[in-house]
C-alpha positions in Angstrom: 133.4 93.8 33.4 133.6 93.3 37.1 132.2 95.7 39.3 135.5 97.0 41.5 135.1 96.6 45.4 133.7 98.9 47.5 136.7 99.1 50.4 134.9 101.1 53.4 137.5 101.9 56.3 135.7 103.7 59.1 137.9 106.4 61.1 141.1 108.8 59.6 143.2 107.9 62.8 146.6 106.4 62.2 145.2 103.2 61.2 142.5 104.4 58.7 144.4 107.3 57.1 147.4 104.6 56.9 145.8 102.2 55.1 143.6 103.8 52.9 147.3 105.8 51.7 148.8 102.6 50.9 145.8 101.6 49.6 145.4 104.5 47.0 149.5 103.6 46.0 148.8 100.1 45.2 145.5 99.3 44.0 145.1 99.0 39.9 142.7 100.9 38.1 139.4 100.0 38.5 140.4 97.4 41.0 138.4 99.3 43.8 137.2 102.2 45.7 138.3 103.0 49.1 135.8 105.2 51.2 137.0 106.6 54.0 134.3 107.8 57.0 135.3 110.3 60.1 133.6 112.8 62.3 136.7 115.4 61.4 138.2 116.3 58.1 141.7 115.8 59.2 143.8 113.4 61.4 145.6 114.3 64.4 148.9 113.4 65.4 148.4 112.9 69.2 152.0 113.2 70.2 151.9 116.6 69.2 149.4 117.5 71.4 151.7 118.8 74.6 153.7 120.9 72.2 150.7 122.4 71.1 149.2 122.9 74.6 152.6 124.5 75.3 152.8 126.7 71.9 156.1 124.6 70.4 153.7 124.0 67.3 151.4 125.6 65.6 147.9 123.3 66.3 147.2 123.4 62.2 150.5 121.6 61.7 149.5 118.8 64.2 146.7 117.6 61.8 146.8 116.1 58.2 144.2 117.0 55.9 142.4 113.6 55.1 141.2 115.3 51.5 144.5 116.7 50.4 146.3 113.3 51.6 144.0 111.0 50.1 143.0 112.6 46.8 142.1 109.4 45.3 139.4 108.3 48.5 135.9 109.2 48.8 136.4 110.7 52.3 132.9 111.4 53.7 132.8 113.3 57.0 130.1 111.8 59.4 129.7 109.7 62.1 128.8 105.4 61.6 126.1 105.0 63.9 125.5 101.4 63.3 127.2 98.5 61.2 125.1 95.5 59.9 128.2 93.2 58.4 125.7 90.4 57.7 124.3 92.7 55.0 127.4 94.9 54.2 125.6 98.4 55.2 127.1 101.1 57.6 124.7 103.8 58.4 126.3 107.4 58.2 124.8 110.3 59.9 126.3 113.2 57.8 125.8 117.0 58.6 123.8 117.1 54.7 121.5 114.5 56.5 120.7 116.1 59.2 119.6 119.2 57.5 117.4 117.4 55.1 116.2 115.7 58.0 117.1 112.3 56.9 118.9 111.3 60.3 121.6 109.1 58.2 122.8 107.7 54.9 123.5 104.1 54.1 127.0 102.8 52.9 127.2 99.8 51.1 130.5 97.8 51.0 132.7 95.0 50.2 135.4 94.6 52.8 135.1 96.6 55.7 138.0 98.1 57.8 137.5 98.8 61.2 139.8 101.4 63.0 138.0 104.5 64.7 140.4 104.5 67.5 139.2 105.0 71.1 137.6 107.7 73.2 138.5 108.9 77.2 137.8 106.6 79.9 136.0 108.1 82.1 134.9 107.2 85.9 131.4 108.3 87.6 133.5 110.4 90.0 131.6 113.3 91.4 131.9 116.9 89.3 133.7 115.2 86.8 131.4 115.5 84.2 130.8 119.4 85.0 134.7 120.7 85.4 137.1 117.5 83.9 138.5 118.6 80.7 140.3 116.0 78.4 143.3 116.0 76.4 142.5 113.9 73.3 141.6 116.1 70.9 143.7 119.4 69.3 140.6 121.5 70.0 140.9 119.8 73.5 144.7 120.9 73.7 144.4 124.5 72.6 140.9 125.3 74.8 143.6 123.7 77.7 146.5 126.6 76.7 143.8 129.2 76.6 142.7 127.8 79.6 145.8 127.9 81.8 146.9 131.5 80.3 143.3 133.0 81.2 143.7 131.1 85.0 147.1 133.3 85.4 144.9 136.5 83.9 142.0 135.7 86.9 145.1 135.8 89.7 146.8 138.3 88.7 144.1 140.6 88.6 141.7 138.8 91.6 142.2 140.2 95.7 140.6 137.5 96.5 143.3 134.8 98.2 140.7 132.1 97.5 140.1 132.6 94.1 143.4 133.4 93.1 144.8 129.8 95.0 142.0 128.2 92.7 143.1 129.7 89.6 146.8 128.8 90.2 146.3 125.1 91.0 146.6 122.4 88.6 145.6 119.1 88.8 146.0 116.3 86.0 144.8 112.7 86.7 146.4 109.9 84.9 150.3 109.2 84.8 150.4 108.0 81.0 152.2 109.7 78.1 149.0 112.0 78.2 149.3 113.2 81.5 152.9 113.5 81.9 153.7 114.9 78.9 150.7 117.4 79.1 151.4 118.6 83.1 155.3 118.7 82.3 154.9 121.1 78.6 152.2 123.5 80.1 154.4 123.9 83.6 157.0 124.5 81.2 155.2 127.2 79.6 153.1 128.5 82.4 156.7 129.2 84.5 157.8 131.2 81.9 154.7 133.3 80.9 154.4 134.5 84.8 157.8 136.6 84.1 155.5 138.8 82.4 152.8 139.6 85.5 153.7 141.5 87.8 152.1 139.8 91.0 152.8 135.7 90.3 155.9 134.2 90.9 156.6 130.6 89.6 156.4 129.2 93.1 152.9 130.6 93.1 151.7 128.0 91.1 150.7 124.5 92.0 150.7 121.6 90.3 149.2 118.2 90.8 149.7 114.7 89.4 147.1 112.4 90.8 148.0 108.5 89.5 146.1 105.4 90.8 149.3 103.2 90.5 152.8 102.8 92.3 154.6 104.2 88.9 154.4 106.7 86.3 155.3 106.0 82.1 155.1 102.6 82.7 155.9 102.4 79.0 159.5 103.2 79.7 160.6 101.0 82.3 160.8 101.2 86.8 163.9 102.9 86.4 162.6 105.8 84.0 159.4 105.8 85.9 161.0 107.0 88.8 163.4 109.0 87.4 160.4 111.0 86.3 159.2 111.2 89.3 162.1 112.5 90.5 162.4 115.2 87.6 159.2 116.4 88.4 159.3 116.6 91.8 162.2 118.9 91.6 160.4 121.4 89.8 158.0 121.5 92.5 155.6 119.7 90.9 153.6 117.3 93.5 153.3 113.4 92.5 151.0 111.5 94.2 151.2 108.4 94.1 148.4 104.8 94.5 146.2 108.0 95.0 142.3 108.4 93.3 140.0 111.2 92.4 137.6 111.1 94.7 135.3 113.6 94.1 135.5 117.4 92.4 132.2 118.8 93.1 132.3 122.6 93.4 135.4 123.0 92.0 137.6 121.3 94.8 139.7 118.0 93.8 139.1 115.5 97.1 142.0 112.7 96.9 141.5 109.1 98.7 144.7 110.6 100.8 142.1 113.1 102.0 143.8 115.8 100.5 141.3 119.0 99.2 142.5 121.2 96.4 140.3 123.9 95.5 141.1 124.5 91.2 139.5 125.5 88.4 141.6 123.7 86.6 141.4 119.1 86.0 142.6 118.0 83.3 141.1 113.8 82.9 143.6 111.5 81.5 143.3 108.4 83.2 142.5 105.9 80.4 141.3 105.3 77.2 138.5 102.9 75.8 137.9 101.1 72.6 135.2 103.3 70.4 131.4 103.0 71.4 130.9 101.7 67.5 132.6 98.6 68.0 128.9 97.8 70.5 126.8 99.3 67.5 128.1 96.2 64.9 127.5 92.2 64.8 131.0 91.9 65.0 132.9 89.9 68.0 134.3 91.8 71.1 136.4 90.4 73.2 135.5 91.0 77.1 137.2 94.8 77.4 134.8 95.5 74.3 137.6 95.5 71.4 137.2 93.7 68.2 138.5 89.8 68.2 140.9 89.7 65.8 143.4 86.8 64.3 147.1 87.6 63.6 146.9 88.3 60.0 144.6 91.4 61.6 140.8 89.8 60.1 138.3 90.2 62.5 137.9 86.3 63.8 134.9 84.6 62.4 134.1 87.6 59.6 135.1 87.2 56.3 135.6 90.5 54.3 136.2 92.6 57.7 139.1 94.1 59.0 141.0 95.9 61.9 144.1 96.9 63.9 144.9 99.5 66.3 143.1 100.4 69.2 139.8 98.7 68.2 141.5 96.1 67.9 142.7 92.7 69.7 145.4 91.5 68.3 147.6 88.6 69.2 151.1 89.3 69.9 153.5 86.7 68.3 156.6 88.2 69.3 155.6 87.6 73.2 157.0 85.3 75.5 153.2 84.3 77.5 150.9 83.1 75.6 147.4 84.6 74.9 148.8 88.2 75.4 147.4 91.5 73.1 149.5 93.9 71.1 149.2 97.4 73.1 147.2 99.8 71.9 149.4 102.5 70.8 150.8 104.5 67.6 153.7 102.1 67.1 151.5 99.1 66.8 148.9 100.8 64.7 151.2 102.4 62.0 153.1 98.9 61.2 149.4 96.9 61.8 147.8 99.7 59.0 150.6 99.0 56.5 150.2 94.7 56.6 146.4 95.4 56.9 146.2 97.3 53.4 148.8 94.2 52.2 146.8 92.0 53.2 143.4 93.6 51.9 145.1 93.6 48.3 146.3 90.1 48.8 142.5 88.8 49.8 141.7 90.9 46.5 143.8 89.0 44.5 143.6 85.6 45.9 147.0 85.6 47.5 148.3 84.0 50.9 148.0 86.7 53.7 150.7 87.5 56.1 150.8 87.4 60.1 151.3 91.0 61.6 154.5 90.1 64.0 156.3 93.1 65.8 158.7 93.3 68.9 158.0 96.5 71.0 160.9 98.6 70.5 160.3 100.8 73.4 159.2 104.1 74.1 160.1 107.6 74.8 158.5 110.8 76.4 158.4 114.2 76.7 159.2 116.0 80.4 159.2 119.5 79.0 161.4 121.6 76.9 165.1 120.0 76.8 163.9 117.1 79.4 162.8 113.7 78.7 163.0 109.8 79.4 163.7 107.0 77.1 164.1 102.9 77.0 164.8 102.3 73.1 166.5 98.9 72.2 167.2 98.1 76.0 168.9 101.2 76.5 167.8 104.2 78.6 168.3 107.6 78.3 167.2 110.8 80.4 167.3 114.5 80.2 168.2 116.2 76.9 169.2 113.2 74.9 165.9 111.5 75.5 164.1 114.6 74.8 166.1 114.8 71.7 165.5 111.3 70.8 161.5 112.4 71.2 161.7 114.8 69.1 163.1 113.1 66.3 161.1 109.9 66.6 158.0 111.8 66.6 159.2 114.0 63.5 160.0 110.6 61.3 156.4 109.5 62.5 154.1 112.3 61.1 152.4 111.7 57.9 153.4 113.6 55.2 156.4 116.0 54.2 154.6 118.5 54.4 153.6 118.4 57.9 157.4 117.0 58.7 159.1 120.4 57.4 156.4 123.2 59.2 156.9 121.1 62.2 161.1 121.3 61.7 160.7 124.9 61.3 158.5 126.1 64.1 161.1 124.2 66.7 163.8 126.6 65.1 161.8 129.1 65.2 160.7 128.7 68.9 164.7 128.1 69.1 165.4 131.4 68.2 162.4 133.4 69.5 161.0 133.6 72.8 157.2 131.8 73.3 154.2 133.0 72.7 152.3 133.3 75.6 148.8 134.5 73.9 145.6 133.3 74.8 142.9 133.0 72.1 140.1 131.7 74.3 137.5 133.7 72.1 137.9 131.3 69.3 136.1 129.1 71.3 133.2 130.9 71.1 133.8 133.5 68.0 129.9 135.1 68.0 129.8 136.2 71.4 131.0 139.7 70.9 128.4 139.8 68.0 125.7 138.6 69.9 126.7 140.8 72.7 126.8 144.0 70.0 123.8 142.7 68.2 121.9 142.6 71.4 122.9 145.5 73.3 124.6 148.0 70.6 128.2 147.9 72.4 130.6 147.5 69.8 134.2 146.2 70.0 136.6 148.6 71.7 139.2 149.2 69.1 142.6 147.8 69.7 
C-alpha cells in the first residue's frame, strides 16, 4: 500500500489553521497526515484584539483552540527554526526538547505549507526597545488594559504633577487598523473608568496618535481617512500627522515636530514584517523578504511547497497594473487558505490547480464603542452603522460556532451591564506574592 503524505503546514494563524480545517474535511482515509507546527496552542483572531484591550470580550474567546479545532492534525507546539526543502526536513525546537537537552526535533514531510504570518516592524529608534509595547499578541492586548488601568491607579494616588502627567499620557505610533482601533477602544474605556476616581477627570487624560504619513486607515479610503481624523479629534484625541518617533529614551516621546511628551505609556504599531523563518529556508524571497509565489499560491520554482497570507507574495489578478501583490491581510488570507488546501488535494490527486483571483471588497474599522468607518462595495459609511457593519463582519469571520456565540453574548451582555474596569496586572507575573512570602514570611492580606 502506499505510504499516505506527510502534509506539514508551519504556523495556526488564519492561513494554517484554515487549511489544515479543510484539509481534515476532505482528505480520504489514509490519503495523508496533516501536521500542524506553532509556538502557541491556539489561534488568535486579531480583530478582536481592541475589544479585548477595552473589556467588550473576554480574551479566551478571542482564540481558537488549535487541538479541539483540528482533532484530526498532529498539532505540535514549537517553534521551526530552520527549513531544508531540498531534503524535506523542518527542525522543531519543542519545549520536550529543550528539557532533554536536545535543542530540536526533525520533521520530515511531503508538501510543505508555509504560513506563519508576520511579526512587528520595528525601527532602531532610541528607548524603543526598553518602553515600546506592541499590540499583536492577546497577551500583548490584555498586559496593555492592565497597563492603562494601573497608569490611572499611579495618578490618582501620585502628588507628584510630573508623574501623574506621565501616567495620563498616551501615545500610539502607527495609524493602521492596529493603532486606530487600539487608541480609539482603550480611550473609550479609559474615559469611562475615571468616573470612578475621585481626582481624574476625562480631560485629564492625553492621548497621542503619532503617524508618518499624510492619512490614517488608508484601507478605507481619503474620505474615511479624514473623517477619522476628524472623529478623533473631537474627542480630544491629538493626530499628528507626516510626524516620526524620534526618540523615547527615559520615558519621554520626542516627535520630528519637536514635540516632548513625557509617558509611561507607547504602544508600537507602525508595521508589520514577513516572519524571520521565511530567511531560515532555501525557499525564494522576493526583495521585502516574503515568499515568491505564482497565482495558484505554490511557492515559484518549488515543487511540493506552499503558501498564502502574509508570507506570502501573491500576484493579484483582479488588479488593474500589472506586477502588483495581494495585501497582506485577513481577507486575503482566509479565501487564499481555502484554494490552497484545494489545490494541495488536487496536486494529491493529479488534478489541474486553480488560480487564487479575488477583488478587494473593502474594509471597515472600529473608532470605539457605537463609532466606526467603512468603504464596502464602493459605498461608505460612518458612525454607528459602520461600527455595526464591523461588528458583524468580524462575527461571520471567527472560526468556529463556538467562538461565534460567546462572542454574540458578551456584546449583550456588555449591552446590558456597565464595563468592567478591573485590572489583573498580577497575572502577568502570578509567583511574585509567593516569592515575596516565601522570602520574607509576609503573607497575602486577606481580601
Amino acid at each position: 500500500m502506499k505510504e499516505p503524505a506527510r502534509i506539514l503546514v508551519v504556523g495556526g494563524g488564519y492561513v494554517g489553521m484554515y487549511t489544515a480545517l479543510l484539509l481534515q474535511r476532505k482528505l480520504r482515509r489514509g490519503e495523508a497526515q496533516v501536521v500542524v507546527v506553532d509556538p502557541e496552542p491556539y489561534m488568535t483572531y486579531q480583530p478582536f484584539l481592541p475589544e479585548a484591550a477595552a473589556g467588550s470580550i473576554s480574551p479566551r474567546h478571542v482564540v481558537v483552540p488549535l487541538r479541539r479545532t483540528l482533532p484530526k492534525c498532529q498539532v505540535v507546539i514549537g517553534e521551526v527554526t530552520t527549513i531544508d526543502h531540498a531534503k524535506r526536513t523542518a527542525r522543531v525546537k519543542t519545549l520536550a526538547a529543550q528539557e532533554e537537552g536536545i535543542g530540536a526535533i526533525e520533521i520530515h514531510y511531503d508538501e510543505l505549507v508555509l504560513a506563519p504570518g508576520s511579526v512587528s516592524r520595528t525601527l532602531p529608534v532610541p528607548g524603543l526597545a526598553d518602553f515600546g509595547i506592541g499590540f499583536k499578541t492577546v497577551e500583548e492586548a490584555i498586559g496593555l488594559r492592565n497597563h492603562v488601568l494601573e497608569q490611572l491607579d499611579i495618578a490618582s494616588s501620585t502628588r507628584d504633577p510630573a508623574v501623574r502627567d506621565a501616567a495620563l499620557t498616551f501615545v500610539f505610533v502607527g495609524g493602521g487598523y492596529a493603532g486606530v482601533e487600539a487608541l480609539a477602544e482603550l480611550e473609550d474605556m479609559a474615559r469611562y473608568a475615571v468616573r470612578y476616581y475621585h481626582n481624574i477627570e476625562p480631560g485629564d487624560l492625553k492621548w497621542i496618535l503619532v503617524e508618518a504619513t499624510g492619512r490614517i486607515l488608508p484601507e478605507v479610503g481619503e474620505e474615511m481617512g479624514r473623517y477619522a481624523v476628524r472623529e478623533l479629534r473631537g474627542r480630544n484625541i491629538d493626530v499628528r500627522l507626516e510626524t516620526r518617533l524620534e526618540s523615547c529614551e527615559d520615558r519621554v516621546a520626542v516627535l520630528s515636530d519637536g514635540s516632548r511628551f513625557p509617558t509611561r505609556t507607547l504602544v508600537w504599531t507602525a508595521g508589520v514584517k514577513p516572519h524571520p523563518i521565511l530567511a531560515a529556508t532555501d525557499l525564494p524571497t522576493n526583495e521585502r523578504g516574503r515568499l515568491t509565489c505564482t497565482a495558484d499560491l505554490r511557492v515559484d520554482g518549488a515543487e511540493h511547497a506552499w503558501a498564502a497570507g502574509d508570507a506570502a507574495a501573491v500576484p493579484d489578478l483582479t488588479a488593474d497594473e500589472p506586477g502588483k501583490e495581494c495585501a497582506p491581510n485577513a481577507q486575503h488570507a482566509v479565501r487564499q487558505a481555502k484554494v490552497l488546501a484545494e489545490n494541495l488535494l488536487a496536486s494529491l490527486r493529479g488534478r489541474p490547480l486553480r488560480n487564487y483571483e479575488h477583488a478587494y471588497v473593502g474594509s471597515v474599522a472600529s473608532l470605539g464603542l457605537h463609532k466606526g468607518v467603512a468603504h464596502v462595495y464602493g459605498r461608505k459609511l460612518k458612525g454607528y452603522p459602520a461600527w455595526f457593519m464591523h461588528r458583524a463582519y468580524h462575527l461571520s469571520r471567527v472560526p468556529t460556532f463556538n467562538r461565534k456565540a460567546r462572542v454574540l453574548a458578551e456584546w449583550t451582555l456588555a449591552g446590558l451591564f456597565k464595563r468592567e474596569i478591573v485590572s489583573l496586572g498580577s497575572l502577568e507575573n502570578p509567583r511574585a506574592e509567593f516569592e515575596l512570602a516565601a522570602g520574607t514570611g509576609r503573607h497575602p492580606e486577606a481580601s
